[in-house]
N, C-alpha and C positions, 0 to 999 in steps of 0.2 A: 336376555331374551328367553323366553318358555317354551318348553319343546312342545311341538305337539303332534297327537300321538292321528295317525291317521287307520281307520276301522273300515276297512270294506264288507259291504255288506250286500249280498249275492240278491241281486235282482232279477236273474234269469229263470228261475222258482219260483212263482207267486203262488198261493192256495189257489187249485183248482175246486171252483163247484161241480155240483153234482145237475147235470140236466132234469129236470123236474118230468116228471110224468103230463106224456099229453094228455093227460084226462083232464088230472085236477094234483095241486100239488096238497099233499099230506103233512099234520102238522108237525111230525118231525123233519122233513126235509123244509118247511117252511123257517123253522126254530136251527136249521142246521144251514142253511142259505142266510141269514141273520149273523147268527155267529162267523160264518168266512167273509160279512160284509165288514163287520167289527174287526175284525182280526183285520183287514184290508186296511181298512180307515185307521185304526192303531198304529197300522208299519208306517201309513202317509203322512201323519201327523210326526210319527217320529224323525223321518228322513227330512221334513219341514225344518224340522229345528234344530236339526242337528244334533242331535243328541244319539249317545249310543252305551251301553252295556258298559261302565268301568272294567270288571272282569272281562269280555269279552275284548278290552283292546288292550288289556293285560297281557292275554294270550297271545299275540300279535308281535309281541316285542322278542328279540333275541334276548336270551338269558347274559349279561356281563355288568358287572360293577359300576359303580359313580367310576369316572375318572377326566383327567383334565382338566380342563377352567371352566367347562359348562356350570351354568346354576340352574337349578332343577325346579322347576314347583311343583309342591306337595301339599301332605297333612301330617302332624305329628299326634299318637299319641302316649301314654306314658304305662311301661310297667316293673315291677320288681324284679331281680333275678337272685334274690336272698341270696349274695354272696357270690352265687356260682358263677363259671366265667364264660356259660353259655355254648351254642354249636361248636364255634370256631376251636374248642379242646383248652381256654385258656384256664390254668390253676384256680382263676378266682376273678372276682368283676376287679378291674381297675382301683387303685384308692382313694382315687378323688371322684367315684362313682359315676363318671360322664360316658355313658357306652349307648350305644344303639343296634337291635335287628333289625334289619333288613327283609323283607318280600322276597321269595325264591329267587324272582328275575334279576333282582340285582346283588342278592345274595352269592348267586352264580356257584352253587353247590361249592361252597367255602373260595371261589376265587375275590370275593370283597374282604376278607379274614384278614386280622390286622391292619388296614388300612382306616383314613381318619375322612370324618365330615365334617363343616362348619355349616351348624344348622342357626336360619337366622329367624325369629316370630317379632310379634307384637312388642317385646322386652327386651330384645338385642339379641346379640348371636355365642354360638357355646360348639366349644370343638369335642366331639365325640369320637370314641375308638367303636369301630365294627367290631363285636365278637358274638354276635347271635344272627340264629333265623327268626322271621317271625312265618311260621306257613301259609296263614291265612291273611298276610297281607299282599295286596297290590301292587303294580307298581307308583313309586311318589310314599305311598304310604310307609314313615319311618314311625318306629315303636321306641322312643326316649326311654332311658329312666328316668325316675320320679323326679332326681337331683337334674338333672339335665332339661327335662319341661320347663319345671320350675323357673332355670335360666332365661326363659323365651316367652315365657306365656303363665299365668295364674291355672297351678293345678284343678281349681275349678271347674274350669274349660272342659277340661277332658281332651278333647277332640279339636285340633286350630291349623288354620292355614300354615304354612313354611316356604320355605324356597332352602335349597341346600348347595352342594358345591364341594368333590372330591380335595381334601389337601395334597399337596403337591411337596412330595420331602418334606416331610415335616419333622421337627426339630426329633432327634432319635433317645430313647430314654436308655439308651448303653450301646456296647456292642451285640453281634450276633449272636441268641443262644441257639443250642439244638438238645432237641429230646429223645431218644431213639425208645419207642413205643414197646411196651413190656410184649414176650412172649417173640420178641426178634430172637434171632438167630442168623448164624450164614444163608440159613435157608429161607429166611423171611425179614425185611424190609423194609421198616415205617419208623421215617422224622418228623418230628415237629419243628419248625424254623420261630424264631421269635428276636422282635425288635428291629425289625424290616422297615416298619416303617410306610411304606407304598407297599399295593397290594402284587404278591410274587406272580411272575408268570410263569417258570421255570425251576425245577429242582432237578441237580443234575450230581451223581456219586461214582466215586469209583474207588477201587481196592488199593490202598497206599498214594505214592504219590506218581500213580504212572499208571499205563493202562489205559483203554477208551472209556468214555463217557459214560456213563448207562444213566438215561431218562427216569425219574420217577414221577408215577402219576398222581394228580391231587384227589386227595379223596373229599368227600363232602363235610367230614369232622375234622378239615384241617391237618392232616397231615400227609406227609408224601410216602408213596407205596412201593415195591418194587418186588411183588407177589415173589420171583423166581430166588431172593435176596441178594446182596451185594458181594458175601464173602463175611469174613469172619471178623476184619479188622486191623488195623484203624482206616481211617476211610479219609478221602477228601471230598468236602460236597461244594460245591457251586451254587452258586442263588443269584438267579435272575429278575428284575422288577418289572410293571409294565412300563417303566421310564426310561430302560434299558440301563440302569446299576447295575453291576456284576459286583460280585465278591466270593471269594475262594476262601475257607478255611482247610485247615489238613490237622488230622491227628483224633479227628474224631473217633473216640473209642467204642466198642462195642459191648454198653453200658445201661442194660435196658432199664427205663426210670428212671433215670438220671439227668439233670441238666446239665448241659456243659455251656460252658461260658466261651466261648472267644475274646479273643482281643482285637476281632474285626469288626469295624462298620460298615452297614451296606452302603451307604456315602456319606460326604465330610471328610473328617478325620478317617484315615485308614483306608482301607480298601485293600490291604496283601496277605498274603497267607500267614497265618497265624497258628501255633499249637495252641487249644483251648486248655482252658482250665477247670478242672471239676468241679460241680458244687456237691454242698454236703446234702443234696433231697436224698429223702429214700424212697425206693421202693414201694408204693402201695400194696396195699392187702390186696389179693384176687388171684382168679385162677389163670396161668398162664394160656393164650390159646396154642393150640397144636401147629409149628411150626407149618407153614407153606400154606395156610388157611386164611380165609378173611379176620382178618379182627370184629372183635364184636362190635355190637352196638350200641351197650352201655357201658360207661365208662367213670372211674371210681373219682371223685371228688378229690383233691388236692389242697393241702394247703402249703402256699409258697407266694414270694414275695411278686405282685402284681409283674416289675421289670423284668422279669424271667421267666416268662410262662409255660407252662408248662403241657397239661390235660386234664380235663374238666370234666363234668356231665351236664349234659346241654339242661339247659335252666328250664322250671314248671313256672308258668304265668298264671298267677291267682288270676279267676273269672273277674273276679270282682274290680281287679285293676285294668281291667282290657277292654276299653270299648275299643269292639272291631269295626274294621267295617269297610267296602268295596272302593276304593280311589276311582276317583272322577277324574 
């Protein structure tokens, strides 16, 4: 079934005219009693037919992710992200190049991040990883890459109908890594979770393996924050889904640039605490930020292997491959 999006549109405001002079009316207030007639006749024909602003019932919607079994109609169209692995912070786009951004609204300031779509066109259907924003899309409106189009519909097109639909656990391509964000410290506090699978509702750390909970918040580039930081280390973090999977690792070192590997899955196989194991990334080039401060906004390019993601710099969209444009 298609959702549909309902647009109230305030009819207690109508253009007021302007009372004409009892002499004789003047040809600007004749030329300006025309125009609020047009502007009238405009609103009426539009409320006739029903029709209303795409952006304007954009704005209308709460900001949160595809999720569930709902199937969605949309429009898809297609662009490059040379490599990079877009908003979400991921090392590099996937290998088998299938990834999709998302429109703020469902983007959900990175709560759609790592979660999967199966988008279906004209040509069949192809399962994409979330790991970008696109800003100036709509909602419905999904931005494919070129390989991913391709799948559904003749890159020709450009611009083609879809209908879409949240994957639900989908098959996981390892266990849980983590990234603990350069310029950490005990004083400052940012993961990256990866191989989740379903999009996380919840990241939650604590000093060793005991101690209260401490909450960290999502940020919009995908990673979890904890401005006041955790402590010095090793940590256990918890990860929650929106399907309610839980899974606990412990041993997380305090490793900044670094991926660590676990030997937990967020479900399936595994689910218990586990010591992780280091990978050998290094450190990127760049300036540390000053402990207890925001992390910046740009962020250094990575190369590492798609299953273990890492942190990225959100991807530049050539013009020339974006047709944009307002979802209906």
């Amino acid at each position: 079934m298609t959702d549909v999006s309902v647009v109230d549109i305030d009819l207690d405001h109508a253009p007021q005219q302007r009372p004409a002079s009892a002499s004789r009316s003047t040809p600007w207030l004749v030329a300006a009693g025309v125009t609020v007639v047009a502007a009238a006749l405009g609103l009426t024909l539009t409320l006739r037919s029903g029709s209303a602003p795409a952006c304007a019932a954009g704005r209308t919607l709460a900001a949160a992710p595809p999720t569930g079994t709902t199937t969605h109609s949309g429009k898809a169209t297609f662009y490059d992200s040379n490599g990079a692995g877009g908003n979400c912070s991921n090392p590099a786009a996937p290998a088998n190049k299938l990834y999709v951004a998302l429109g703020p609204t469902e983007y959900a300031a990175g709560a759609a991040c790592g979660g999967f779509l199966d988008v279906t066109g004209a040509k069949g259907t192809v399962r994409v990883l979330i790991m970008d924003q696109c800003p100036e899309c709509a909602p419905g409106h999904l931005d494919l890459s070129r390989e991913a189009f391709a799948r559904i519909a003749e890159p020709v097109q450009g611009l083609v109908p879809v209908t879409y639909r949240a994957v639900v656990n989908p098959p996981l391509p390892g266990p849980l890594t983590f990234r603990i964000k350069e310029g950490a410290s005990q004083f400052w506090f940012a993961v990256r979770v990866g191989n989740h699978g379903n999009p996380l509702r919840s990241v939650e750390v604590r000093q060793g393996d005991s101690g209260p909970w401490r909450p960290a918040a999502r940020q919009d580039y995908n990673y979890w924050l904890i401005a006041s930081g955790a402590g010095a280390g090793p940590f256990t973090i918890r990860v929650s889904d929106v399907y309610g999977n839980r899974a606990t690792v412990s041993g997380i070192r305090m490793a900044p640039g670094q991926v660590q590997n676990s030997a937990v899955r967020m479900y399936g196989r595994g689910g218990v605490a586990a010591t992780p194991r280091p990978s050998g990334s290094a450190r990127p080039p760049g300036k540390r930020p000053i402990a207890g401060t925001p992390t910046p906004t740009s962020r250094p390019v990575e190369v590492a292997k798609a299953s273990t993601p890492a942190t990225s710099t959100p991807s530049t969209r050539p013009a020339e491959t974006n047709a944009r444009w307002c979802a209906g």
